[in-house]
C-alpha positions in Angstrom: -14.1 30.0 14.5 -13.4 31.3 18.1 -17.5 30.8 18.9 -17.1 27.5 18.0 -14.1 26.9 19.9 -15.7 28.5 22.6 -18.7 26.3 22.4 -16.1 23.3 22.7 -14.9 24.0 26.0 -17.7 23.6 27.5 -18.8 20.2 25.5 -19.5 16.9 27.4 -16.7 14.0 26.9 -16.3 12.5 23.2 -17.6 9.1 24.0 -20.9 10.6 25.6 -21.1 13.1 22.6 -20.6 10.8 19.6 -23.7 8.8 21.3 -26.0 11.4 20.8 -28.3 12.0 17.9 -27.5 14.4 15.0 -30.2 16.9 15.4 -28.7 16.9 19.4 -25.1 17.1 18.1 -25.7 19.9 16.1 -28.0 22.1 18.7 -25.6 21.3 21.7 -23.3 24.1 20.3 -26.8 26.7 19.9 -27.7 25.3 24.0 -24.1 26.6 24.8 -24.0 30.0 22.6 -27.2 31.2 24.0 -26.7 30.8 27.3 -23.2 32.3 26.6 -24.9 35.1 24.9 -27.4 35.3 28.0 -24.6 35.3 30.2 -23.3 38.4 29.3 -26.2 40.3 28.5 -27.5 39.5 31.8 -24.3 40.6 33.3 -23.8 44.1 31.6 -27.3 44.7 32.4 -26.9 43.7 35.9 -24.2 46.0 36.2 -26.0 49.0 34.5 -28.9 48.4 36.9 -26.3 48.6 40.3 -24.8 52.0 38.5 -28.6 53.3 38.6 -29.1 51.7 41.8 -32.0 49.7 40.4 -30.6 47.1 44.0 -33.1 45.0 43.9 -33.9 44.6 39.7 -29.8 44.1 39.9 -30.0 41.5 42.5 -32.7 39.4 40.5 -30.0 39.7 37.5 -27.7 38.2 39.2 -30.0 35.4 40.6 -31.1 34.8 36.5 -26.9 34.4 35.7 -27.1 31.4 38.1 -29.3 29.7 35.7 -27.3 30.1 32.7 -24.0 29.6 35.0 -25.9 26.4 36.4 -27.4 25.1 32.4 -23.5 25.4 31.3 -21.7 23.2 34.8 -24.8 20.2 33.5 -23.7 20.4 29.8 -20.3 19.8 30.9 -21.1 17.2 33.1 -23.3 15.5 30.4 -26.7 16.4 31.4 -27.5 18.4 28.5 -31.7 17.8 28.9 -32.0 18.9 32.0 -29.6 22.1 31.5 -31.5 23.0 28.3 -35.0 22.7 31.1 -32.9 25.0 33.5 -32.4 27.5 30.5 -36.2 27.4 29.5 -36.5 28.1 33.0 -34.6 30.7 33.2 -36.2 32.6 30.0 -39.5 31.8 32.0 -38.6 33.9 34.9 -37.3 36.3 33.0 -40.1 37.0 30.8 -42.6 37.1 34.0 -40.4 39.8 35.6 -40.6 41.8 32.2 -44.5 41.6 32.5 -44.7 42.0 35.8 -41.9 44.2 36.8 -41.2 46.3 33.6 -42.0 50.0 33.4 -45.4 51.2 33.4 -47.6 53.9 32.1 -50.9 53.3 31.0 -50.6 53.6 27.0 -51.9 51.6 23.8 -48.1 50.6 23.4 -47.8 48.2 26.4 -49.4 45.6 25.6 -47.4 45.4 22.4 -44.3 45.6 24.1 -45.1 42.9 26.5 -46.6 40.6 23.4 -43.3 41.0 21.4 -41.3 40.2 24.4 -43.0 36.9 24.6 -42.7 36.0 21.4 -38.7 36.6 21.5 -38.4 34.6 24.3 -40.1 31.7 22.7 -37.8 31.6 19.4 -34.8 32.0 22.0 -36.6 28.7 23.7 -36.7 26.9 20.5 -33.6 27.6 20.1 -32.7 25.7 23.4 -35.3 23.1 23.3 -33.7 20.0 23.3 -37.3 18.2 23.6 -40.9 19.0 22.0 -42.1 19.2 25.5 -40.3 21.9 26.1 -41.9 23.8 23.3 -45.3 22.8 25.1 -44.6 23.9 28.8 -42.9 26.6 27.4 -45.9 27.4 25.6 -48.7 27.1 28.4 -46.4 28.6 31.1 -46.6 31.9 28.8 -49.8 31.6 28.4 -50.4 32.0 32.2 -48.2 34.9 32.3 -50.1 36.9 29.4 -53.4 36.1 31.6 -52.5 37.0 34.6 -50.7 40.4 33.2 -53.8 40.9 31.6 -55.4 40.9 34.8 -53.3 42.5 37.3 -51.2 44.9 35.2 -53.5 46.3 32.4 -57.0 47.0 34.5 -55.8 50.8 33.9 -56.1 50.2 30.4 -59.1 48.8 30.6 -60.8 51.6 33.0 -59.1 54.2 30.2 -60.7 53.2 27.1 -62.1 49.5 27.7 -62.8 49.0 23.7 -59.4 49.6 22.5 -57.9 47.7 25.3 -59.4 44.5 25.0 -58.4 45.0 21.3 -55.4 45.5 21.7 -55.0 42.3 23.9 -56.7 40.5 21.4 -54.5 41.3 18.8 -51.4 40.8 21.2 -53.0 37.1 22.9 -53.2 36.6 18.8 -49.3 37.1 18.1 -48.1 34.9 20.8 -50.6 32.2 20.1 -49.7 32.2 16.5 -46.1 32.5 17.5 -46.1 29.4 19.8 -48.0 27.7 17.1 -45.9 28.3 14.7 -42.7 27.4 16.5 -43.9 24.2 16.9 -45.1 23.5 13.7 -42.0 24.0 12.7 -40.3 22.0 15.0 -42.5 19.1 13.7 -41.6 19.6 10.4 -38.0 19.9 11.6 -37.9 16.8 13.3 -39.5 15.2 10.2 -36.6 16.1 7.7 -34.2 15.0 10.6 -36.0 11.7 10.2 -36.8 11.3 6.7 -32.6 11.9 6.2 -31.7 9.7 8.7 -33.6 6.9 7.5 -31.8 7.4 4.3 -28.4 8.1 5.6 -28.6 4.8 7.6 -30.0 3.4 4.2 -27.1 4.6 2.3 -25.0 3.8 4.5 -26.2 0.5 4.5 -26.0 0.2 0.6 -22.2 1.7 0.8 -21.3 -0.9 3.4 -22.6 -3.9 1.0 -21.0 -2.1 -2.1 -17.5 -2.2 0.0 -17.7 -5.4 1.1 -18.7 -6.9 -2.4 -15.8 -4.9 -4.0 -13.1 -6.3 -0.9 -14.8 -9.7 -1.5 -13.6 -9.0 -5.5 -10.3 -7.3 -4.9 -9.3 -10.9 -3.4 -11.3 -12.6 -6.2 -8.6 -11.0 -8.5 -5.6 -11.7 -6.2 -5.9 -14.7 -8.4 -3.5 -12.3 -10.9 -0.6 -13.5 -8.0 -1.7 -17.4 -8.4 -1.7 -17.7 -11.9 1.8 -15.9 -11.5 2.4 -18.8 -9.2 1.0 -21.1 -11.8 3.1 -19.5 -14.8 6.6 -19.5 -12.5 5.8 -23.3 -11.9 4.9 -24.1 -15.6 8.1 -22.4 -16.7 9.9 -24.5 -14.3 8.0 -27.4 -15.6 9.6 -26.3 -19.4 13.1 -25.9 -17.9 12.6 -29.7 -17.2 11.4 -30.6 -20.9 14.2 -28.1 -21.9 16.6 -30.4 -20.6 14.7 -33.8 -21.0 14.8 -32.7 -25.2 18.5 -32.0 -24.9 19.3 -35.4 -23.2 16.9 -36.9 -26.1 18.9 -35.1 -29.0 21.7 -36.1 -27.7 21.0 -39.7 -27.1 19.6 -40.0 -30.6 22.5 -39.0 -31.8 25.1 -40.8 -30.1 22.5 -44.1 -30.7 22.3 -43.3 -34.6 26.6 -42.7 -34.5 26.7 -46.2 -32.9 24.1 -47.6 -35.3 26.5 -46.2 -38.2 29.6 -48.0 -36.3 27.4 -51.6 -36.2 26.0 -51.2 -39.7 30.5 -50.8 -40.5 31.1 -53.6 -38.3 28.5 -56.0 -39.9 29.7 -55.2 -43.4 33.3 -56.3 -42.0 31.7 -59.5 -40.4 30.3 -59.8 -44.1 33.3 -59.8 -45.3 35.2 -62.0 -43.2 32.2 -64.8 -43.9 32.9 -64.7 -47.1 36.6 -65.0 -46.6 36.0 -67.7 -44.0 33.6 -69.6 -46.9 36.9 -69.0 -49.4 39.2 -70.5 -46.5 37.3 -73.5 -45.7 37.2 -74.6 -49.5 41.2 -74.5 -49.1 42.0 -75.6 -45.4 45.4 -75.9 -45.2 46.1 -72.2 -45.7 42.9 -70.6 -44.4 43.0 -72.2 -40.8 44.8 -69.1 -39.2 43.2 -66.3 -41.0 39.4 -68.4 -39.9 40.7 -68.7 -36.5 41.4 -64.8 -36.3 38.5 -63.8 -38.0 36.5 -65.9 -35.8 38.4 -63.9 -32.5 37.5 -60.8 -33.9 34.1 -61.8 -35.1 33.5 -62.7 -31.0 35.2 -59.7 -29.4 32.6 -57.6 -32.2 29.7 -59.6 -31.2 30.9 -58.5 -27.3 31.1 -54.9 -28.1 27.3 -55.0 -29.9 25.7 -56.7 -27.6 27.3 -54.2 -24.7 26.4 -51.5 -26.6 22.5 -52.8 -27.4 22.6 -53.3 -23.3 23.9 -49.7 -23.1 21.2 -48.1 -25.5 18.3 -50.3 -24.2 19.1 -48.8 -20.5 19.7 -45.2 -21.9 16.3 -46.2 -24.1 14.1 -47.3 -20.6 15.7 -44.4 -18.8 14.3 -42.1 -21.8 10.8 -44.0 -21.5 10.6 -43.4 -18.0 11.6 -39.6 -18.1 8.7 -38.7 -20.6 6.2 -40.7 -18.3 7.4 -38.1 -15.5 7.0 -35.4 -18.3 3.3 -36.7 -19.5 2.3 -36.7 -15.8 3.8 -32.7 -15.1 1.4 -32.4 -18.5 -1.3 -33.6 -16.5 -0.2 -31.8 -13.3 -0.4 -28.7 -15.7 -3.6 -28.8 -17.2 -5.1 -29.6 -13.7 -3.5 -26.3 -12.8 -5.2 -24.6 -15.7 -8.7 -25.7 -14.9 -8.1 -25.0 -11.4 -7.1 -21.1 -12.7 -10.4 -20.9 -15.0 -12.6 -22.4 -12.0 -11.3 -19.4 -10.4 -11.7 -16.9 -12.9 -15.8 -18.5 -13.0 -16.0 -17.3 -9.4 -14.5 -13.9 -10.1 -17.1 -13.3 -12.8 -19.9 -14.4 -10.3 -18.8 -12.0 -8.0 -18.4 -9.3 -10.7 -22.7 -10.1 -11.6 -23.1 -9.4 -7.7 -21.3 -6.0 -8.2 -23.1 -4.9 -11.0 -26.3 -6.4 -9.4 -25.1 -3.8 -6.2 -23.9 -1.1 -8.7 -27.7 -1.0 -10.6 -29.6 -1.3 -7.1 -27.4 1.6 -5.5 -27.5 4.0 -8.6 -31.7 3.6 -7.7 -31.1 4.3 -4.1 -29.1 7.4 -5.3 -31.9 8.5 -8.4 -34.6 7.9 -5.2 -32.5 10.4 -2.4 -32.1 12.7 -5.2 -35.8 13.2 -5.6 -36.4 13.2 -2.3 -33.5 15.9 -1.6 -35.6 17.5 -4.6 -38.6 17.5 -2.5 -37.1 18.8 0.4 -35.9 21.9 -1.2 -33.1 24.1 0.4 -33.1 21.5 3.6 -32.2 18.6 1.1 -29.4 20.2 -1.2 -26.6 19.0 1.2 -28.2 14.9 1.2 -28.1 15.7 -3.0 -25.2 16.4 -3.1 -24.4 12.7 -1.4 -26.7 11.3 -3.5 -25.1 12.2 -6.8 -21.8 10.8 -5.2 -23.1 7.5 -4.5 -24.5 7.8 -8.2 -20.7 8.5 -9.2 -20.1 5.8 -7.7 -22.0 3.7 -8.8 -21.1 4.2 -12.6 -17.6 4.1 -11.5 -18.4 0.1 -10.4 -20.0 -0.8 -12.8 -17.5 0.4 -15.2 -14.7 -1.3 -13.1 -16.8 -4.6 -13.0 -17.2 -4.4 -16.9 -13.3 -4.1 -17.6 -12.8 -7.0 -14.9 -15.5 -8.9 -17.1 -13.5 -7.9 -20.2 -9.8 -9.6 -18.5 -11.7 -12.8 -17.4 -12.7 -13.1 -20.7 -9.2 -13.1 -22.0 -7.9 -15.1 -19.5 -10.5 -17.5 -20.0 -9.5 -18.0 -24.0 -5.5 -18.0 -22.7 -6.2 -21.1 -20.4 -8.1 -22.7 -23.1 -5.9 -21.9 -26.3 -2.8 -23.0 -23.2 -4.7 -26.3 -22.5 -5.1 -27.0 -26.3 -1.5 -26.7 -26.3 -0.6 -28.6 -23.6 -3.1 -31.4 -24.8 -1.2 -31.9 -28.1 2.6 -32.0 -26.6 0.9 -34.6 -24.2 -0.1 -37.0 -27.1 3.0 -36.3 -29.0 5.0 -37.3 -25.9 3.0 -40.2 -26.3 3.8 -41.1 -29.2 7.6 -40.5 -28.7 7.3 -42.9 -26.0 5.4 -45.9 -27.9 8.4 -45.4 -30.7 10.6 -45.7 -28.0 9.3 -48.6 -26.5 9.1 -50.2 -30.2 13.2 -49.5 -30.6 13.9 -51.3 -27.7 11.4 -54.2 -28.8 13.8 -54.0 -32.0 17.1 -54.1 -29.8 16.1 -56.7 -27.3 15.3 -58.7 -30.9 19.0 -57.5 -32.3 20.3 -59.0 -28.6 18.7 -62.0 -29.6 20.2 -62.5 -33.1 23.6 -61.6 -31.4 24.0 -64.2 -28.6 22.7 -66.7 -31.8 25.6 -65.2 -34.0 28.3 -65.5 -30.5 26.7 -69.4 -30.0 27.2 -69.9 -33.9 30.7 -68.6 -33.6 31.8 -70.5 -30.5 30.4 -74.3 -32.5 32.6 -72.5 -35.5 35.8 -72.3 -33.1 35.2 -75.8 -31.7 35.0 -76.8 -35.1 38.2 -75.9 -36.2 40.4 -79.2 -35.1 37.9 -81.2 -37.0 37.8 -78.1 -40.1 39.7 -80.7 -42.6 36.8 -83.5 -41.7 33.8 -81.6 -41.4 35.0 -78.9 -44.0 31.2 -79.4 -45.2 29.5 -78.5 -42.1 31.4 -75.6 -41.6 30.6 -73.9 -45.0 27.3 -74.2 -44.1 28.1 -72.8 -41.0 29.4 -69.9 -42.5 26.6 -69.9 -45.0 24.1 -69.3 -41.9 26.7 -66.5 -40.2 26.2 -64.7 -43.3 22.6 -65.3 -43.0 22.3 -64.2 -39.5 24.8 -60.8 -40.4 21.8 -60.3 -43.0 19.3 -60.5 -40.4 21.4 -58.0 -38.5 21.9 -55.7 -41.4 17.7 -55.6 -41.6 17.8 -54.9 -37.7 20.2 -51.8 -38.2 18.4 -50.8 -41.1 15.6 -50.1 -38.8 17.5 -48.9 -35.8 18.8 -46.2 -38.1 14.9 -45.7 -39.4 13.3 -45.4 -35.6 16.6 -42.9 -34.4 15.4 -40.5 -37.7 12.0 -40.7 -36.6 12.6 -39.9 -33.2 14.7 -37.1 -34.1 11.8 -35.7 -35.9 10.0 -36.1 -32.7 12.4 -33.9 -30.8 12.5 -31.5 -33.4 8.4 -31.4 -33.1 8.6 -31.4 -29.5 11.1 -27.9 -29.4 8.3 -26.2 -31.9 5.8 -27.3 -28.8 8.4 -26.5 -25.7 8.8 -22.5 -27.8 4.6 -22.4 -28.1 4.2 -23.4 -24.5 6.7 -20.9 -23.4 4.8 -18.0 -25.4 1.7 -19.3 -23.8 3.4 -19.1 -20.3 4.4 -15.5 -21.3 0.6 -14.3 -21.9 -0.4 -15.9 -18.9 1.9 -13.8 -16.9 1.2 -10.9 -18.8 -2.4 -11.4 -18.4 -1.8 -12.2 -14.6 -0.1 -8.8 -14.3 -2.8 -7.0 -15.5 -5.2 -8.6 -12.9 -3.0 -7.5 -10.1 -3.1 -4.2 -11.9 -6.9 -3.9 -11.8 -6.7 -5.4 -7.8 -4.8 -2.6 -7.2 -6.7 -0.1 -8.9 -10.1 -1.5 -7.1 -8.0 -1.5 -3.8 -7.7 2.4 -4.3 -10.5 3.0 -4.8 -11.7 1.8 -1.9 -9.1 4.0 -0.1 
């Protein structure tokens, strides 16, 4: 942990760092700890060389810490290629003053030593090589070296025992060609795994991105859970209304079959007094008074029916005209229901799309897993991403199949709602052609009425000639009883139409509790899709 903390003080800036390629991220921090690590070896051994009073080998130490020194200032001033080419530089020199310079005796050994020092040097430049042509200057550069040591350094050798000299250089050119060769074979290889994963990271990546946006695209799909709640809070509203619209018709029935009661009493009365009035005229001189009253209250009763028939036929309109409001809030309704299943449609599209993703992703993830397979120890780490887009994957498509599962629900709500909604609407048609029929009927009773009030009046007129015409008015009388018939028939039915209609309200409360239970199951149902938006939402987190 302090290495790498180390390392990291002597990093470029962020923004110039997080532009750089992986493979380049990554070695920055071995560019840094080598020449770190060549800093101080190159400094204890200068300062063992000045103890000896090697001067001059101590001096040239120094002059090589100016390279690592130098490598380290260009990393931290971003210009990590060409400090990597100082470093390789560095090494360079170095392993020329080791050939040239080192300690010499004329043995087998040397070359040996010399070969092995080459080949160190070039791991420690593939370890700084920030480019392949590094590896290749690197590479010819101590090719030259081994040459000319060959022919400067080791003619001793030669002049000692020339056979197993130039064998031992053979064996020795050998090892640091197959060194170099190896190096960058390796480095190919290398730079081809670095490829081949991020090719697929950039493809996964890719895939994830689609996978997020589909699921974010589906997440507000199902925000549709807060409209229907919308919907259900404006229905229920809609049933308060009806709520109070069927109390206002119970009521009014009521009070209109109380009064139908009170005409039907009066009419029987009227009756009566006709037949008095028929009695009376037969014996004039002591019927005139009682006739004359009868006649007054037969008027102020004909008043009071025909203000209440004009009473009950505005209450009646008023009615008729509250449950065309209420047939078009049915309509308004059912618009809002096909307007929620519309919806729900487009969720399940996009719920096909995810599972469309979810399929195609969990064969991106089988396909990086066999080719982290194939890569062997380099590829466990992609696996290991692989098998979690895999997860998932199946996670996804499990979600997508339980959002399928609540569409389909909702789906058969709305429709077993609209059903419902459908049949209140036609009986609150019906209600309303009955109640346009009753006030038919009363305008007709209003009718017979102002007959009965003109027939009344010609009786009062009548009465100063009653001893004279004594004839026509028992036939007048006769046709007042016939008209209170005729008004007897009309209450008949009046009573008839307000049982019906009170039937009617007591249908429509049975439809006002099953739209209220269908309200209910929309909002629990709505619920539960804000339940599952929330669940997808954290999943994305």
């Amino acid at each position: 942990m302090s290495d790498f903390s180390i390392n990291k003080k002597f990093y470029p800036p962020k923004d110039y760092f997080r532009n750089l390629p992986i493979r380049e991220q990554e070695q920055l921090s071995l560019l840094i700890g080598s020449n770190l690590v060549f800093l101080l070896l190159f400094a204890f051994f200068g300062v063992v060389l000045f103890v000896f009073k090697y001067l001059v080998i101590g001096i040239g130490s120094l002059f090589i810490l100016a390279f690592f020194i130098s490598s380290l200032f260009l990393i931290k001033k971003s210009h990590i290629h060409f400090a990597a080419w100082v470093t390789t530089s560095a090494i360079l020199i170095v392993s020329a003053i080791e050939c040239y310079g080192g300690p010499f005796s004329v043995s087998n050994f040397l070359p040996y030593r010399d070969c092995c020092f080459l080949c160190v040097m070039s791991v420690c430049n593939y370890v700084i090589s920030m480019r392949r042509k590094q590896l290749y200057v690197f590479f010819g550069i101590a090719v030259l070296i081994w040459i000319a040591t060959n022919a400067l350094r080791y003619q001793p050798l030669f002049q000692a025992n020339p056979s197993t000299a130039a064998m031992n250089i053979i064996v020795c050119s050998l090892g640091i060609i197959t060194t170099n060769l190896c190096i960058l074979l390796f480095d190919k290889f290398t730079n081809h795994v670095i490829t081949r994963a991020e090719e697929n990271e950039n493809r996964s990546s890719l895939a994830l991105s689609k996978i997020s946006n589909v699921i974010m695209e589906t997440a507000e799909g199902l925000n549709i859970g807060q409209q229907l709640s919308a919907s259900t809070a404006k229905a229920a509203s809609s049933v308060e209304e009806i709520g109070e619209l069927y109390d206002y018709i119970n009521t009014e029935t009521t009070t209109l079959s109380t009064e139908a009661v009170t005409i039907k009493d009066s009419s029987f009365q009227i009756n009566d007094k006709a037949d008095q009035m028929k009695k009376s005229v037969q014996s004039q001189s002591n019927a005139i008074t009682s006739t004359s009253a009868a006649l007054n209250e037969m008027s102020a009763s004909l008043s009071n029916i025909s203000s209440i028939a004009n009473d009950q036929r505005a209450g009646m309109n008023t009615l008729v005209n509250n449950l065309d409001s209420q047939m078009k809030l049915l309509h308004d309704l059912v618009t809002d229901m096909m307007k929620v299943k519309e919806s729900s449609d487009k969720v399940s599209t996009f719920v096909e799309a995810v599972n469309k993703i979810s399929a195609q992703t969990g064969l991106l993830a089988m396909n990086a897993s066999i080719e982290a397979a194939h890569a062997g120890t380099l590829g466990k780490g992609f696996s290991v991403i692989a098998q979690e887009i895999r997860k998932l994957s199946e996670e996804t498509t499990k979600n997508a199949q339980k959002i399928t599962d609540t569409l389909e629900e909702n789906e058969a709500i709305v429709n077993a709602t609209s059903e419902s909604v459908m049949t209140f609407s036609e009986y609150t048609k019906t209600i309303t052609e009955e109640l346009r029929k009753t006030i038919r009927v009363m305008e007709e009773i209003l009718a017979g009425v102002s007959e009965i009030d003109t027939g009344t009046r010609d009786v009062m007129n009548a009465l100063t000639q009653i001893v004279d015409d004594a004839n026509v008015n028992t036939q007048l009388a006769e046709g007042v009883a016939g008209e209170i018939i005729q008004q007897n028939s009309a209450l008949q039915n009046i009573s008839n139409g307000t049982e019906q209609l009170q039937q009617k309200v007591s249908s429509l409360e049975g439809l006002l509790s099953n739209i209220r239970d269908a309200i209910q199951e929309i909002d629990s149902n709505a619920s539960a899709n804000e339940i599952v938006a929330a669940k997808i939402s954290g999943a994305l987190c």
